[in-house]
Phi, psi and omega in degrees: 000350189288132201090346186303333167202149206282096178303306238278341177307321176250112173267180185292147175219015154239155143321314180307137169272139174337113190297186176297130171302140184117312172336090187126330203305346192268314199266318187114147180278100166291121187266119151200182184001264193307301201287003183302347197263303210300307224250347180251290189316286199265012169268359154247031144285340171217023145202145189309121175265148147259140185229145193227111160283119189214164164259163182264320151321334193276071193346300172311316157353263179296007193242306180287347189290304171290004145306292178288342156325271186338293211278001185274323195287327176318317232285338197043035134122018153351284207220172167227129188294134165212144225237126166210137162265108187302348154294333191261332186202106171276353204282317180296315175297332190248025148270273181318002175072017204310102191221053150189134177264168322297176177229132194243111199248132182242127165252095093001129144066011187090001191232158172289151180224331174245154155211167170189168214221129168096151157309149207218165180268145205296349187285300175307000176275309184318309158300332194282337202305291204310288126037251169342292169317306182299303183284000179231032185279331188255029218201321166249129144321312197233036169269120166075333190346080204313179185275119186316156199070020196250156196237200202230069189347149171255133185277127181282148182339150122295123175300315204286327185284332164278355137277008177252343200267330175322308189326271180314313194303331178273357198063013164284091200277339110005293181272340177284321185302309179280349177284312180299327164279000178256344198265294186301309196289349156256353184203059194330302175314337196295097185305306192326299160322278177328305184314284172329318157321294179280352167286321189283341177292341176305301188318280173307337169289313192295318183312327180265314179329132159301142169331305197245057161294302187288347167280347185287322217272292179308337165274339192233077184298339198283001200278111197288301143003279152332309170272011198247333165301297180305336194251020149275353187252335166290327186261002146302325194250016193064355186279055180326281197277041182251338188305291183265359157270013163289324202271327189288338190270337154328321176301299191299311173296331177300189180208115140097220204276056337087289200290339190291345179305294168275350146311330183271309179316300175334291172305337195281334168287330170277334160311335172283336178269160154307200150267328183255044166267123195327294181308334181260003176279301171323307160320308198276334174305307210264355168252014186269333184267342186282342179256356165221000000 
């Protein structure tokens, strides 16, 4: 699901800031509209939401909720349970498409990235959380933390990465490049891999940008193709937020599937960053307005 839809679509119409990730977390955040942005949107820039869409009529329902009460209470703040009643706020249900209860949709980073729909046995709710956690532990601040004391196995080298890291020492940036896609393609969650990926492509585009992309970009706003040159060559040069508000106002100029070009660009460039890096936080706010 990941990218399928924008969370950032429904903004907040309270004031109130987001609590600490985790907060709340043994009962859970009862969700609606006006708190979404606050309470989905910008609490899984640094930690993983599970958001469990439901009815108060809906037998499956009312069979899963306390399961995920329990395992949010397990959890010492992992992650955060967020509640949304599809009757008090439709508007949420019909950004997920919602067409079976319950439907438990985990968000990261502003985007859904798993769902799965109807009651499930908590153990198996339990793997996919853990699951989940694992892949996105080097990519949230506050994914998995462990319970103090506890302790923490050291993981041995992975081959695949040492034949891409082989790759790079030599300058094939091709082959680091095809190692690393062989690495997502058995194993799509695998952040590390994803980080990387977008670096060597990063890498490899700069080989080709011209001397002069942004004065070429700048003569020419409508050319996308241009502005997707200028802003790998500003970001190149440290000009990080000149980077990304060439791409959101690109955005902003585009029209209908037109806009998904530098939309894409855009993400593959926040993929170089942390996630709670100020510019890239500030960003996914102006294209979440640039695209609605």
């Amino acid at each position: 699901m990941s990218g399928a839809v924008d969370l950032s679509a429904l903004k907040a119409r309270a004031e109130a800031p987001p609590s600490a990730p985790g907060a709340a977390a043994s009962a859970g955040l009862t969700v609606t509209e006006a708190s979404f942005q606050a309470d989905v949107v910008d609490r899984s820039m640094q930690s993983l939401v599970i958001l469990v869409l439901h009815a108060s009529w809906d037998p499956p329902s009312q069979q899963l909720l306390p399961t995920m009460d329990r395992l949010a209470a397990a959890s010492g703040g992992a992650w955060t349970l967020a509640k949304v009643d599809i009757e008090q706020s439709p508007r949420i249900a019909e950004l997920f498409e919602v067409k079976a209860l319950p439907t438990v949709v985990a968000v990261a980073l502003g985007q859904p990235v798993q769902a799965f729909a109807g009651p499930q046995p908590e153990e198996q709710v339990q793997a996919w959380i853990d699951s989940l956690l694992a892949a996105l532990k080097d990519r949230l601040p506050g994914a998995g933390v462990p319970t103090e004391g506890a302790a923490v196995a050291e993981e041995p080298q992975d081959p695949r990465f040492l034949e891409a890291e082989q790759a790079l020492e030599t300058g094939d940036l091709a082959g680091a490049e095809a190692a690393y896609q062989r690495v997502l393609d058995s194993e799509p969650g695998n952040a590390e891999a994803a980080a990387a990926l977008a670096q060597i492509r990063f890498m490899a585009r700069l080989e080709i940008v011209p001397a002069d992309a942004v004065a070429v970009a700048d003569a020419n706003p409508a050319d996308v193709q241009a502005q997707l040159a200028a802003a790998d060559a500003e970001l190149a040069n440290q000009q990080v937020e000149a980077a990304f508000t060439r791409l959101v106002e690109t955005v902003r100029r585009s029209t209908g599937a037109d806009k998904d070009v530098p939309r894409s660009r855009l993400l593959s460039l926040f993929e170089l960053f942390e996630p709670s890096e100020p510019l890239v936080v500030a960003a996914r706010r102006k294209l979440a307005s640039a695209l609605y």
